[in-house]
PDB file with one MODEL, atoms N, CA, C and O in Angstrom:
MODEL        1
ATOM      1  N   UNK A   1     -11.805  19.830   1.683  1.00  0.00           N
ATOM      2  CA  UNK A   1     -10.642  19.169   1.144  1.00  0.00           C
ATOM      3  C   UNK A   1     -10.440  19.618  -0.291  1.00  0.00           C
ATOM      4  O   UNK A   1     -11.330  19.467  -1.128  1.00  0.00           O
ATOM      5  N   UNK A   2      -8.932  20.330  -0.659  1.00  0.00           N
ATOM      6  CA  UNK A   2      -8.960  20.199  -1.740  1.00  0.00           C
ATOM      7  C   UNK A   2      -8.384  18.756  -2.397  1.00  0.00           C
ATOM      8  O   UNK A   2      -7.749  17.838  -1.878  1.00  0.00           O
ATOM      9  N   UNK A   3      -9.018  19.015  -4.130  1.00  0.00           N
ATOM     10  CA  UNK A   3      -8.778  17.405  -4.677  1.00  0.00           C
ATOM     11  C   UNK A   3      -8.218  17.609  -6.066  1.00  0.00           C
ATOM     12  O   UNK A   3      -8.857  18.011  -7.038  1.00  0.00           O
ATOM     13  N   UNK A   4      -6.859  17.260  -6.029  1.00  0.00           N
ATOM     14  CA  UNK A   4      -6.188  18.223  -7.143  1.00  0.00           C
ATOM     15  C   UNK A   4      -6.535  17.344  -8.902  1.00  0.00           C
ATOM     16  O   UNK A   4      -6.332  17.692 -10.065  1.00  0.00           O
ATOM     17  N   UNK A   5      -7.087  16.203  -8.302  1.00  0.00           N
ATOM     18  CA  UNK A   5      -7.260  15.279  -9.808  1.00  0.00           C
ATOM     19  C   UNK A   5      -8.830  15.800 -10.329  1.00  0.00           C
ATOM     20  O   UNK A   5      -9.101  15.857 -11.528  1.00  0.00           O
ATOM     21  N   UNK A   6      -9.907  16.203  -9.150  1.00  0.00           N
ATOM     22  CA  UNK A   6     -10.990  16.352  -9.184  1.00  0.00           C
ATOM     23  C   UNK A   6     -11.167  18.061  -9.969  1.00  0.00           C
ATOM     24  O   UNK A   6     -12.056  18.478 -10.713  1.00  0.00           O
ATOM     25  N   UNK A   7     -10.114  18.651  -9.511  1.00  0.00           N
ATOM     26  CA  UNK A   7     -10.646  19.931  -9.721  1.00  0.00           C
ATOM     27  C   UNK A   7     -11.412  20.351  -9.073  1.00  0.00           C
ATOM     28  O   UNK A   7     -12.222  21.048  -9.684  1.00  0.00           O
ATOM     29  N   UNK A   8     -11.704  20.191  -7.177  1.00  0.00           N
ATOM     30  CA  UNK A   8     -12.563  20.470  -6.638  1.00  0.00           C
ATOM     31  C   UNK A   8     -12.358  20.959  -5.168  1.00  0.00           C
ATOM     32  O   UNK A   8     -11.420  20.692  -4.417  1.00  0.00           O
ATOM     33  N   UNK A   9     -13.536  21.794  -4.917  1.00  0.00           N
ATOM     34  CA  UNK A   9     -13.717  21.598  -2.941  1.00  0.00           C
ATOM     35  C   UNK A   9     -14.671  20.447  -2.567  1.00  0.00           C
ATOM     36  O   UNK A   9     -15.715  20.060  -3.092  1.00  0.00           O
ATOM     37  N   UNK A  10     -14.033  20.057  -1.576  1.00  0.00           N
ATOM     38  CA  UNK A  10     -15.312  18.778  -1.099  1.00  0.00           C
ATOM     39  C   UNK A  10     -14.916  19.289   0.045  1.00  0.00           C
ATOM     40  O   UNK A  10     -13.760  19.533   0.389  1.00  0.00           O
ATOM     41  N   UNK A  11     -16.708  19.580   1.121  1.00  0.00           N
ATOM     42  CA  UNK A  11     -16.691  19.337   2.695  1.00  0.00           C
ATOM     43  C   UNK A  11     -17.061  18.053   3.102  1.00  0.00           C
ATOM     44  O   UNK A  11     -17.851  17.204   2.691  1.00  0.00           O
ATOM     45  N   UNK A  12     -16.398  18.135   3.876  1.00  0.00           N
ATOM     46  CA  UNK A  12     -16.596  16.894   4.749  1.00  0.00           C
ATOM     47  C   UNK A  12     -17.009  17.096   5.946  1.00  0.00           C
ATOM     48  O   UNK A  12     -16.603  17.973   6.709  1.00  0.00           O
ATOM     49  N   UNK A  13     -17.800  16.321   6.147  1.00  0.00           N
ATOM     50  CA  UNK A  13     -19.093  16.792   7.829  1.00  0.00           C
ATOM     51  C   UNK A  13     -18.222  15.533   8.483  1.00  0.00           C
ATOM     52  O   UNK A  13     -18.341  14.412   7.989  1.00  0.00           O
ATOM     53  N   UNK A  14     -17.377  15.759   9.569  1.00  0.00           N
ATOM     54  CA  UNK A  14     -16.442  15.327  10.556  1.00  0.00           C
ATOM     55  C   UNK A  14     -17.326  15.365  12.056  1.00  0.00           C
ATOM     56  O   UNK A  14     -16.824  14.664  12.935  1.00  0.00           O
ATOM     57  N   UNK A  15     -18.168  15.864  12.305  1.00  0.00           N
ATOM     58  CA  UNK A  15     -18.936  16.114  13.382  1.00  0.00           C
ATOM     59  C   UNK A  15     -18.988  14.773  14.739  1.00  0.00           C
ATOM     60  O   UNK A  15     -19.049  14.754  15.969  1.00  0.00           O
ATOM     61  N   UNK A  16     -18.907  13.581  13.398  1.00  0.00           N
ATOM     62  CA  UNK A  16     -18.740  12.013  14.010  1.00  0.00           C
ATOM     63  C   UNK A  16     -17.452  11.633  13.372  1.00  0.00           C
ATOM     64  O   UNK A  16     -17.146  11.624  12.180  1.00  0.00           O
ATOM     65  N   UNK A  17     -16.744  11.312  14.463  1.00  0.00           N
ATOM     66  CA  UNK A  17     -15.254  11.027  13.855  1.00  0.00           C
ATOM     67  C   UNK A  17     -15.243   9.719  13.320  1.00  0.00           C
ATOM     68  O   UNK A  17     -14.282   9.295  12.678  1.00  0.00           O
ATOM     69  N   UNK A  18     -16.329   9.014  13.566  1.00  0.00           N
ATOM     70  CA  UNK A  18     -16.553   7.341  13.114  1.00  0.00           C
ATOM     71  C   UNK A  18     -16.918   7.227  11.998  1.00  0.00           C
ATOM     72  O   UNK A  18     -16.580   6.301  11.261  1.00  0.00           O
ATOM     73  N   UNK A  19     -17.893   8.428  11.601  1.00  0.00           N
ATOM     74  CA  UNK A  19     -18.608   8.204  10.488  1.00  0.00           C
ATOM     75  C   UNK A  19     -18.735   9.560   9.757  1.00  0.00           C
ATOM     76  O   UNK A  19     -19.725  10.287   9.834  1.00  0.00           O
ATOM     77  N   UNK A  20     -17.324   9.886   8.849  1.00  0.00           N
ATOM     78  CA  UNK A  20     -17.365  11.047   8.223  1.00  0.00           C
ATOM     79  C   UNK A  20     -18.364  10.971   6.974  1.00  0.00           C
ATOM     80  O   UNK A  20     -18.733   9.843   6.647  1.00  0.00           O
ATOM     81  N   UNK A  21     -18.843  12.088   6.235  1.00  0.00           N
ATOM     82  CA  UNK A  21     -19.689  12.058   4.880  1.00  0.00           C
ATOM     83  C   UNK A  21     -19.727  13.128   4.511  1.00  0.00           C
ATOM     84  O   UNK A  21     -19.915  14.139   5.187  1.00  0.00           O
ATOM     85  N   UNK A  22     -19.496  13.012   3.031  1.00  0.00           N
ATOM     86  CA  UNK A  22     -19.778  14.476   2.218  1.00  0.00           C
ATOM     87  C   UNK A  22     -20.832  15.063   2.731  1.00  0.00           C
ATOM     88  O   UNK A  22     -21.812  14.567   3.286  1.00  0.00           O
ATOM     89  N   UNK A  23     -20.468  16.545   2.427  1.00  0.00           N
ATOM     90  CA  UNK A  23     -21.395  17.283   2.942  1.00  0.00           C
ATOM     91  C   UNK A  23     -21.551  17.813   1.766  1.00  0.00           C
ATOM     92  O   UNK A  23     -22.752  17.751   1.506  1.00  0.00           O
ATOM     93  N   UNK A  24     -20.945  18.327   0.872  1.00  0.00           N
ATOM     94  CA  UNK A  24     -21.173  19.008   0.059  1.00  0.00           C
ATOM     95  C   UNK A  24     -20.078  18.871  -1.217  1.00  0.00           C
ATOM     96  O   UNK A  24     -19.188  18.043  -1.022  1.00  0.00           O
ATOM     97  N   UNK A  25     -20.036  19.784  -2.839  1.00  0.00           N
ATOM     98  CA  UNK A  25     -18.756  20.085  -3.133  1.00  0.00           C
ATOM     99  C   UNK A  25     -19.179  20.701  -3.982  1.00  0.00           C
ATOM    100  O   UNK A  25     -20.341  20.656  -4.386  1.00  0.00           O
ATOM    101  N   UNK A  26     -17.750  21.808  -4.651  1.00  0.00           N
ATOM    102  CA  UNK A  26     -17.936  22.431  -6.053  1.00  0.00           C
ATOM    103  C   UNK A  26     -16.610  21.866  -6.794  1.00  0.00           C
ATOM    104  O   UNK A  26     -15.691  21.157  -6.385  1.00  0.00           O
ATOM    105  N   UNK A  27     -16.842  22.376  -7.861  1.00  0.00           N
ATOM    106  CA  UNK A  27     -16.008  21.816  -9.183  1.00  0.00           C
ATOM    107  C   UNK A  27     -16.666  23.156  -9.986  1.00  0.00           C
ATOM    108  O   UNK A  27     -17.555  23.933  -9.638  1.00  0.00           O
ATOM    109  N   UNK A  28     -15.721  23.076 -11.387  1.00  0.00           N
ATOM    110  CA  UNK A  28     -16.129  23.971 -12.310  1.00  0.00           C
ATOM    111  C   UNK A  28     -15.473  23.431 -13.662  1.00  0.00           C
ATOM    112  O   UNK A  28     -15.174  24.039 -14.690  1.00  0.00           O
ATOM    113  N   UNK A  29     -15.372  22.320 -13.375  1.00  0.00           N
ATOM    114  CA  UNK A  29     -15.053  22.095 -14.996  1.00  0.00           C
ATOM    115  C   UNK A  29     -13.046  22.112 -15.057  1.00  0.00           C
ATOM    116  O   UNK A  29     -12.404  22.341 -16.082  1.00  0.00           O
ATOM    117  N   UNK A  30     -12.631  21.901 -14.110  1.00  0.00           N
ATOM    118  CA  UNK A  30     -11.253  22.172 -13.878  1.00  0.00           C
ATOM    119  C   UNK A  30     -10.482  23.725 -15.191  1.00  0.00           C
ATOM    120  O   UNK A  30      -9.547  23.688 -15.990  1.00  0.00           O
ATOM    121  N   UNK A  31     -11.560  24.981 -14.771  1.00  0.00           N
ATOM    122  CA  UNK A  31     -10.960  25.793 -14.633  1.00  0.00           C
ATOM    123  C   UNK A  31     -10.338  27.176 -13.259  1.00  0.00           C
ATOM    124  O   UNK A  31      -9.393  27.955 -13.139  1.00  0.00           O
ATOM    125  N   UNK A  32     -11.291  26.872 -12.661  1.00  0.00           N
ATOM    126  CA  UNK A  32     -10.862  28.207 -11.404  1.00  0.00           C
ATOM    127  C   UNK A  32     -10.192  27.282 -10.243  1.00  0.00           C
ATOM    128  O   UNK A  32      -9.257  27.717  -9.571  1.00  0.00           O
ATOM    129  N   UNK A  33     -10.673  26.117 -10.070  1.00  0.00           N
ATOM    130  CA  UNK A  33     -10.375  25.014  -9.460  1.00  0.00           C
ATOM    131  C   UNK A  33      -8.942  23.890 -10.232  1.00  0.00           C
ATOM    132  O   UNK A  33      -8.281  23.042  -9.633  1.00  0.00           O
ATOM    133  N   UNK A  34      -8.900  24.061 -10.843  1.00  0.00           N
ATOM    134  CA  UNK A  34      -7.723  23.257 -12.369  1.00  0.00           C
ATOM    135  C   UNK A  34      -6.987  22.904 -11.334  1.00  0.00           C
ATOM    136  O   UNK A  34      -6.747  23.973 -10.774  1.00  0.00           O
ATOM    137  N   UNK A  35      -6.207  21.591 -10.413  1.00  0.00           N
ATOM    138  CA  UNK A  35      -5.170  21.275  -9.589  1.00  0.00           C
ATOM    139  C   UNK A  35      -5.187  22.182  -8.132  1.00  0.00           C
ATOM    140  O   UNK A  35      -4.355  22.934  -7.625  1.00  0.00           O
ATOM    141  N   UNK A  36      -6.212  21.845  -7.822  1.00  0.00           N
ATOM    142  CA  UNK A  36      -6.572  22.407  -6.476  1.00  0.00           C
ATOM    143  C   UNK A  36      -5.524  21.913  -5.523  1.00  0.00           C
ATOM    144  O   UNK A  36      -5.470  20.686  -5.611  1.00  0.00           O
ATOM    145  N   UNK A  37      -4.859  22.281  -4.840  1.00  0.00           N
ATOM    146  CA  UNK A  37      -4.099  21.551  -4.021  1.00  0.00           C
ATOM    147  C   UNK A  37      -3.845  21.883  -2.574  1.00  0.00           C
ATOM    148  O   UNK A  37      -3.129  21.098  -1.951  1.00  0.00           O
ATOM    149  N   UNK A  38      -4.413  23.112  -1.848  1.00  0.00           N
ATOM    150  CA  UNK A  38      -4.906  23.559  -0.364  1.00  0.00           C
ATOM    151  C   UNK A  38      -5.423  24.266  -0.332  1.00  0.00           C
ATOM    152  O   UNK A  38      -5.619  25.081  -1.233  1.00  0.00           O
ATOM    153  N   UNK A  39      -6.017  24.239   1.107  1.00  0.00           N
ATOM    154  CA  UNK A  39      -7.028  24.847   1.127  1.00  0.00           C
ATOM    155  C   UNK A  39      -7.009  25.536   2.811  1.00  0.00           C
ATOM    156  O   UNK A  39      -6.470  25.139   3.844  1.00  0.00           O
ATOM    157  N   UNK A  40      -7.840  26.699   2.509  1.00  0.00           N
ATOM    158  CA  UNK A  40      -7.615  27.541   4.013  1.00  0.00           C
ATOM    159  C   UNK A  40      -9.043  27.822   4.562  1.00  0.00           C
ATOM    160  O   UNK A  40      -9.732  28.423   3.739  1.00  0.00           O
ATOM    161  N   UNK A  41      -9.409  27.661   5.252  1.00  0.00           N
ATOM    162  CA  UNK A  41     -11.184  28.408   5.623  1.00  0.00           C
ATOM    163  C   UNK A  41     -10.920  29.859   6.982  1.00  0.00           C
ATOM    164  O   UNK A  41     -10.221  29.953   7.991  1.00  0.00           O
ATOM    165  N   UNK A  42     -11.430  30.330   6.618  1.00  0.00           N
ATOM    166  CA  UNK A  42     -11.717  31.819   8.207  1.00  0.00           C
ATOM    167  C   UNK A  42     -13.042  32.077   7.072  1.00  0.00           C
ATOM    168  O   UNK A  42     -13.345  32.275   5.895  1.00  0.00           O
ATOM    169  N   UNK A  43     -13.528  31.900   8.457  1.00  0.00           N
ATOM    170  CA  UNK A  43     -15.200  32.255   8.635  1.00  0.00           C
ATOM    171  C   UNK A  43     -15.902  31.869   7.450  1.00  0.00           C
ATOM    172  O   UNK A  43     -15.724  30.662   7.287  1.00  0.00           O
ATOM    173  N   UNK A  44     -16.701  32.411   6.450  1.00  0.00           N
ATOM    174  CA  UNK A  44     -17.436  31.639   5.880  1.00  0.00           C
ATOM    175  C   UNK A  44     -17.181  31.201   4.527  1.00  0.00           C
ATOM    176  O   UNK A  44     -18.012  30.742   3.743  1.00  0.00           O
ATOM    177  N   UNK A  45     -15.552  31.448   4.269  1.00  0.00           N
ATOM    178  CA  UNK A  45     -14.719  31.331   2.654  1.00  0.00           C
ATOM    179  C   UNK A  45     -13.798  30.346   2.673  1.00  0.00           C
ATOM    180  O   UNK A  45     -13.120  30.392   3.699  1.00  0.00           O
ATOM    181  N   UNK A  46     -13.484  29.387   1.864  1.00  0.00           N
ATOM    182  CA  UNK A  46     -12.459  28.564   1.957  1.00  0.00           C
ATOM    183  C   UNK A  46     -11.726  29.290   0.685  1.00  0.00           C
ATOM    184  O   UNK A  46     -12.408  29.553  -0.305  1.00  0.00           O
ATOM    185  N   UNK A  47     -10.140  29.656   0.722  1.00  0.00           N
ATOM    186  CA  UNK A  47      -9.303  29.779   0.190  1.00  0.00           C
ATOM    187  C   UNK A  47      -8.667  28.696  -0.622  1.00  0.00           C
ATOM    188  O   UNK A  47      -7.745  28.136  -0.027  1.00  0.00           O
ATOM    189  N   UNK A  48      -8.916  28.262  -1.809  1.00  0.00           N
ATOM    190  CA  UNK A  48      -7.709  27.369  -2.795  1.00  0.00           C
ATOM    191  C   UNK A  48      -7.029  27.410  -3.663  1.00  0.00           C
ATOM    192  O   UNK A  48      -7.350  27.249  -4.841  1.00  0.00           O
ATOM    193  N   UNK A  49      -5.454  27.744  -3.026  1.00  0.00           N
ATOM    194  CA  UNK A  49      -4.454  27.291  -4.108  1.00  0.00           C
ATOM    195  C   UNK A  49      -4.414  26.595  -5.038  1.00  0.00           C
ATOM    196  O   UNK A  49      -3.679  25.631  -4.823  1.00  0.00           O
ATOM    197  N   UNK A  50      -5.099  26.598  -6.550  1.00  0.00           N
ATOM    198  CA  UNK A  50      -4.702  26.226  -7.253  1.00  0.00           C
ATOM    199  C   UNK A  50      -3.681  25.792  -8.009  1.00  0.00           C
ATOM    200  O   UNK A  50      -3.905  26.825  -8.640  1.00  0.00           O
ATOM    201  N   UNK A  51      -2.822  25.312  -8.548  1.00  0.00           N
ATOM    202  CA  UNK A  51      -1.529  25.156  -9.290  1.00  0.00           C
ATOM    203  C   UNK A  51      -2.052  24.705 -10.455  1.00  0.00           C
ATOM    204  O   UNK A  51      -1.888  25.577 -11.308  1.00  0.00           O
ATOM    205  N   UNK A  52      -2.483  23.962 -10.798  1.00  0.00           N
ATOM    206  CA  UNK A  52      -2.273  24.108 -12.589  1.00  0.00           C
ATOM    207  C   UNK A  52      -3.251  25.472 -13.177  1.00  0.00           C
ATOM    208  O   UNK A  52      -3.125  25.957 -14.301  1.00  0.00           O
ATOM    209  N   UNK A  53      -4.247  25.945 -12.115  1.00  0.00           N
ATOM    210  CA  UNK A  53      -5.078  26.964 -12.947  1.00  0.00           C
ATOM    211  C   UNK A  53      -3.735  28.419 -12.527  1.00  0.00           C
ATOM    212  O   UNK A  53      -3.941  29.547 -12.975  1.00  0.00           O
ATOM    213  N   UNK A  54      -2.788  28.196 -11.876  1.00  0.00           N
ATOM    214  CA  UNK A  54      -2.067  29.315 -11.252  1.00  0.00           C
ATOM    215  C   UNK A  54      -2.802  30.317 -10.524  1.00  0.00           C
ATOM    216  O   UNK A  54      -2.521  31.513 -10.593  1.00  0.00           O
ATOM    217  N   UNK A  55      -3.697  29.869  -9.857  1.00  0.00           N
ATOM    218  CA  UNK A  55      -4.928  31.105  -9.212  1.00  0.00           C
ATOM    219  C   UNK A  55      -5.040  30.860  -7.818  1.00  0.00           C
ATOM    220  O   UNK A  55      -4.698  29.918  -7.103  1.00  0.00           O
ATOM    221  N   UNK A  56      -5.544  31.828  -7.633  1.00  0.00           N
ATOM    222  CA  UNK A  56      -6.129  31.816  -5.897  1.00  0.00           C
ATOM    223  C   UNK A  56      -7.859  31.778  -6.410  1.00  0.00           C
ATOM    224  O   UNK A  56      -8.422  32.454  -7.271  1.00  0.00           O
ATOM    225  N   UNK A  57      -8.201  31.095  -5.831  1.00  0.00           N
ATOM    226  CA  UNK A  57     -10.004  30.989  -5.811  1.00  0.00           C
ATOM    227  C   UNK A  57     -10.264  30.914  -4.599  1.00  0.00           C
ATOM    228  O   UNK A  57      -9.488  30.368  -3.814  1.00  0.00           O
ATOM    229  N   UNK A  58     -11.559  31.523  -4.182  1.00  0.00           N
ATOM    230  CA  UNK A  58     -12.472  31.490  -2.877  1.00  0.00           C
ATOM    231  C   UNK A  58     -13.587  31.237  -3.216  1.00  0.00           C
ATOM    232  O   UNK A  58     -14.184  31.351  -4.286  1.00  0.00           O
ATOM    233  N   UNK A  59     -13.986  30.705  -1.762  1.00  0.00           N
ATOM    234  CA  UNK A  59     -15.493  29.799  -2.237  1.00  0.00           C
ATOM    235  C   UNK A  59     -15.836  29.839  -0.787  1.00  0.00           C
ATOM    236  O   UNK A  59     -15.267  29.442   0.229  1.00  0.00           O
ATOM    237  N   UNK A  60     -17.130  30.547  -1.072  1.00  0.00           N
ATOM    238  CA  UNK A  60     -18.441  30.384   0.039  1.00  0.00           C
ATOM    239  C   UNK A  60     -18.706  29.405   0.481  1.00  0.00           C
ATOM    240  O   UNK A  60     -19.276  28.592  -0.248  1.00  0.00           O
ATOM    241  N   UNK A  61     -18.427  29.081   1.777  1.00  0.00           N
ATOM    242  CA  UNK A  61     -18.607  27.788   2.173  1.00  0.00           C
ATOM    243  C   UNK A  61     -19.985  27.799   3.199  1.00  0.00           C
ATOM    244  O   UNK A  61     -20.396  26.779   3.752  1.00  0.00           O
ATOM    245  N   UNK A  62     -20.735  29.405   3.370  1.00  0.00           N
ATOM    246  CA  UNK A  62     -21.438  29.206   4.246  1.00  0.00           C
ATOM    247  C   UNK A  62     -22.656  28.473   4.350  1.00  0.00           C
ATOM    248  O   UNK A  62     -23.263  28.700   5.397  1.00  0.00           O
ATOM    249  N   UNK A  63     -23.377  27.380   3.301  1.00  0.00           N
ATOM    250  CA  UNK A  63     -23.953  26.895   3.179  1.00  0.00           C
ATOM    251  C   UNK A  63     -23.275  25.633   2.817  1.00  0.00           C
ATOM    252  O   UNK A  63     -23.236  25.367   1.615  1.00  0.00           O
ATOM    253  N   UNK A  64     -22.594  24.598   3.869  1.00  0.00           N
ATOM    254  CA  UNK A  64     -21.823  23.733   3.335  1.00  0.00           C
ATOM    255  C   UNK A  64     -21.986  22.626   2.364  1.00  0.00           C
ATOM    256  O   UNK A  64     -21.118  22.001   1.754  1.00  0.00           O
ATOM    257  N   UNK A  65     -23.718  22.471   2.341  1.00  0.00           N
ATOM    258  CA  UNK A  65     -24.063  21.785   1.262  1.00  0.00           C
ATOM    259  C   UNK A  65     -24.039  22.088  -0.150  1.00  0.00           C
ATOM    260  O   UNK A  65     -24.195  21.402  -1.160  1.00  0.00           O
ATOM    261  N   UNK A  66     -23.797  23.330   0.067  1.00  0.00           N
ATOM    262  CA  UNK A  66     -24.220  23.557  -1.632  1.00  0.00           C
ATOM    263  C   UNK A  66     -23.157  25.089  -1.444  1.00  0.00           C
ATOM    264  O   UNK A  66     -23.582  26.234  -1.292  1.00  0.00           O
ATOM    265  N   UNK A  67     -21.685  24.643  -1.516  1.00  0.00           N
ATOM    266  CA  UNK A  67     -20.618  26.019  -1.902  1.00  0.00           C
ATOM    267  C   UNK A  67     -20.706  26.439  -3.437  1.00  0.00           C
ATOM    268  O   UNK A  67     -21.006  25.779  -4.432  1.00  0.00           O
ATOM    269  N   UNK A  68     -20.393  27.567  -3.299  1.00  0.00           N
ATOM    270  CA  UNK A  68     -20.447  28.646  -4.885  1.00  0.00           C
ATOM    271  C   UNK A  68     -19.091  29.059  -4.516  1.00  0.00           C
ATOM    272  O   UNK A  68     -18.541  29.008  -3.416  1.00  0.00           O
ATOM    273  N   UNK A  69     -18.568  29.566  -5.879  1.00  0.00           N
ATOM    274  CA  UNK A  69     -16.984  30.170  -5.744  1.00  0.00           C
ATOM    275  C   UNK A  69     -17.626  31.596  -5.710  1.00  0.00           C
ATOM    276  O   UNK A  69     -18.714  31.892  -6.204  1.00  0.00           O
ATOM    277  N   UNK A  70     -16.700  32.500  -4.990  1.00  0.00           N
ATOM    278  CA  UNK A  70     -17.238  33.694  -4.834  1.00  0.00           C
ATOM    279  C   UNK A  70     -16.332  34.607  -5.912  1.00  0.00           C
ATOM    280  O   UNK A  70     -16.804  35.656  -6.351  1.00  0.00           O
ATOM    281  N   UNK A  71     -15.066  34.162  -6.289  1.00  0.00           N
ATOM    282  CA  UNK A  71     -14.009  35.124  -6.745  1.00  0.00           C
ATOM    283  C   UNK A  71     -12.772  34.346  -7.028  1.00  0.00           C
ATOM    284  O   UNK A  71     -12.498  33.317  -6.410  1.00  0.00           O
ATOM    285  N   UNK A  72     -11.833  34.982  -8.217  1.00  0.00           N
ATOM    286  CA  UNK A  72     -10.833  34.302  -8.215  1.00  0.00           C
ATOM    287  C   UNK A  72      -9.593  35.294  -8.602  1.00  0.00           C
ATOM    288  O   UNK A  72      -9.810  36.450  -8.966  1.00  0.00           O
ATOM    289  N   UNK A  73      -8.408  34.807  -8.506  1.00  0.00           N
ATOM    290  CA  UNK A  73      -7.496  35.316  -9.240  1.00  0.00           C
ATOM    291  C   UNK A  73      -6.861  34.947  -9.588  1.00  0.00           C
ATOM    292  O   UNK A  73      -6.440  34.075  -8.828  1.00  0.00           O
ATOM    293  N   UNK A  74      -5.869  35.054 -11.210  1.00  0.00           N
ATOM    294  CA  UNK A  74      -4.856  34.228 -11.830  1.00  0.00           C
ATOM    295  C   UNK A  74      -3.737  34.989 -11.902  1.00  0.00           C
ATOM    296  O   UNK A  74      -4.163  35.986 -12.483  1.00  0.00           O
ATOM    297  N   UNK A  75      -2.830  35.136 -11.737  1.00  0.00           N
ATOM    298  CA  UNK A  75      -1.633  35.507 -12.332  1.00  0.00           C
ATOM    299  C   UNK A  75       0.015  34.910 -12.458  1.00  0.00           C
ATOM    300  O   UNK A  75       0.553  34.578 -11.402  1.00  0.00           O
ATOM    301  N   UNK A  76       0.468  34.835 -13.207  1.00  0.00           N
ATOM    302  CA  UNK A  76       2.189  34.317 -13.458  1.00  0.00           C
ATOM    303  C   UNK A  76       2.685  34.431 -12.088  1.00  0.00           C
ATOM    304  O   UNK A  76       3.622  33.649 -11.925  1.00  0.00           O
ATOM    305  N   UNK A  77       2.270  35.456 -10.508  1.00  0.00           N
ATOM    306  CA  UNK A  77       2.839  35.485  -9.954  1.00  0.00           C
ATOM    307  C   UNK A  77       2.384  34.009  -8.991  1.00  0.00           C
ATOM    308  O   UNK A  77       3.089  33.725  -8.023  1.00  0.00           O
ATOM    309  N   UNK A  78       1.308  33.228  -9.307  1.00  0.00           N
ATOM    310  CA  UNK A  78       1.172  32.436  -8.495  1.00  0.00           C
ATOM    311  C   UNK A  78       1.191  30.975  -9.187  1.00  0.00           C
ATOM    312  O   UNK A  78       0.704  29.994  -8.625  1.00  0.00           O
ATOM    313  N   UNK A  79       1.897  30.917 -10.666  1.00  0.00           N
ATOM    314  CA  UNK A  79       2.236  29.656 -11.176  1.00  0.00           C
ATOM    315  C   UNK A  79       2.870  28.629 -10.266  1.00  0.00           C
ATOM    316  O   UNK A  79       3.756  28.900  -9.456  1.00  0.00           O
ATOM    317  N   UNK A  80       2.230  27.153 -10.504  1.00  0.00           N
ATOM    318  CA  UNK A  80       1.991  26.525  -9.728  1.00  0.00           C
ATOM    319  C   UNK A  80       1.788  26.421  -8.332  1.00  0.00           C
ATOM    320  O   UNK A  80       2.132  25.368  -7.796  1.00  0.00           O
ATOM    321  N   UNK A  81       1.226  27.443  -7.555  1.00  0.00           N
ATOM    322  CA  UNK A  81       0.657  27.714  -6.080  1.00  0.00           C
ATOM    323  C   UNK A  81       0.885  26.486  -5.496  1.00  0.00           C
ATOM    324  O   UNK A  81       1.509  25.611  -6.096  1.00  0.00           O
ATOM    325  N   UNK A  82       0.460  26.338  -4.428  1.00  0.00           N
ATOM    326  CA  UNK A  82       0.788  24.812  -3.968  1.00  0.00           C
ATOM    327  C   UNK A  82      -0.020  24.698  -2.350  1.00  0.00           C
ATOM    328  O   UNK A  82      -0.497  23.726  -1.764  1.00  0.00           O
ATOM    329  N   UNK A  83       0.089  26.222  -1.953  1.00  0.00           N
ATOM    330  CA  UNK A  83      -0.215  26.357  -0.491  1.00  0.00           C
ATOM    331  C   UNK A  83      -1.495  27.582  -0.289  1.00  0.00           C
ATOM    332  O   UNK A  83      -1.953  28.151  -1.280  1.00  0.00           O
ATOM    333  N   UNK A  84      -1.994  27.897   1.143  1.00  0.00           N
ATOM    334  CA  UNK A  84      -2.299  29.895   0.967  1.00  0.00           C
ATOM    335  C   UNK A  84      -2.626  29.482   2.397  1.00  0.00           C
ATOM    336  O   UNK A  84      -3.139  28.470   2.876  1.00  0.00           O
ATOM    337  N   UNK A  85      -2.183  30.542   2.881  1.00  0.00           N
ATOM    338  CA  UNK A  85      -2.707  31.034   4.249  1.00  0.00           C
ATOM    339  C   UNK A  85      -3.420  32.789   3.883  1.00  0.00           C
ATOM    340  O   UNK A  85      -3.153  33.689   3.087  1.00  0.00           O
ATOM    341  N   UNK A  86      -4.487  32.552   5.051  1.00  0.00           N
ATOM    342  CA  UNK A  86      -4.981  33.811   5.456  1.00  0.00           C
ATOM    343  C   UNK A  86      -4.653  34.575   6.654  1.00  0.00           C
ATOM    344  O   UNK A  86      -4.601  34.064   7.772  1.00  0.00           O
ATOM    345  N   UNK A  87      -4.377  36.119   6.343  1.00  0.00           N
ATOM    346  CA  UNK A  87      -4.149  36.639   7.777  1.00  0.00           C
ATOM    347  C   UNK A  87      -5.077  37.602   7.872  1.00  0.00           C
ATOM    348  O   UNK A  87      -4.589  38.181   6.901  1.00  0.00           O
ATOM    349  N   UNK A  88      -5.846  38.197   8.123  1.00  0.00           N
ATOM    350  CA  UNK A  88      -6.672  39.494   7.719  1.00  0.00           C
ATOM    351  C   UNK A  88      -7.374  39.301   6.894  1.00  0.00           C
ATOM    352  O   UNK A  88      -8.110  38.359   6.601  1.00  0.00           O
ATOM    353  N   UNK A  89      -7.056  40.661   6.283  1.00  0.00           N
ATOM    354  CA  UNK A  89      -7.718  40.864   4.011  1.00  0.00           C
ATOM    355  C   UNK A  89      -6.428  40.063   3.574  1.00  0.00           C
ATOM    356  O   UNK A  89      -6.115  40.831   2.664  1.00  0.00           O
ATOM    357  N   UNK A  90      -5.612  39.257   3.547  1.00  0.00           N
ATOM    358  CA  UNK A  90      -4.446  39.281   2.785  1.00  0.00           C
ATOM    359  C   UNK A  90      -4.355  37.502   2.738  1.00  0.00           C
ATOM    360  O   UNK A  90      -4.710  36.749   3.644  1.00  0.00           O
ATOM    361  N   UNK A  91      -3.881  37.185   1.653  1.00  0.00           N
ATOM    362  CA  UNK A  91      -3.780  35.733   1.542  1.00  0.00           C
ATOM    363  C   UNK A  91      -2.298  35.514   1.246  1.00  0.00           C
ATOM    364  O   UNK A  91      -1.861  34.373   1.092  1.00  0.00           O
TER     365      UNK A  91
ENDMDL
END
């Protein structure tokens, strides 16, 4: 889940639909993360649109307890982001 006040990824272990619980999360200080606001997963990366950091960030999710951001990117072309889908290599 992204959490746009948190500045964060949080997993959530859904496994029991009765009884969801964190599984894990990252944050960074609301910079690569700054207004996180969706989020995409294929295979072991979750994709988040940022909007106030204007970035795309990815984050290793393959250890769901304990995600690391793997990479990010900022540019004017993605001021206030809002969404991201993945198709391939391409977001």
């Amino acid at each position: 889940m992204a959490a746009s006040e948190a500045d964060s990824l949080t997993i959530v272990d859904v496994s029991d639909p009765s009884s969801p619980a964190i599984a894990g999360s990252v944050s960074d200080g609301g910079v690569l993360l700054d207004g996180a606001r969706s989020v995409y997963v294929s295979g072991k990366y979750a994709y988040v649109a940022a909007s106030s950091a204007d970035r795309l960030t990815i984050v290793d999710v393959s250890d769901p307890s304990a995600p690391t951001i793997a990479g990010s990117v900022s540019s004017g072309q993605l001021n206030g982001a809002k969404s991201v889908y993945v198709s391939g290599k391409y977001a």
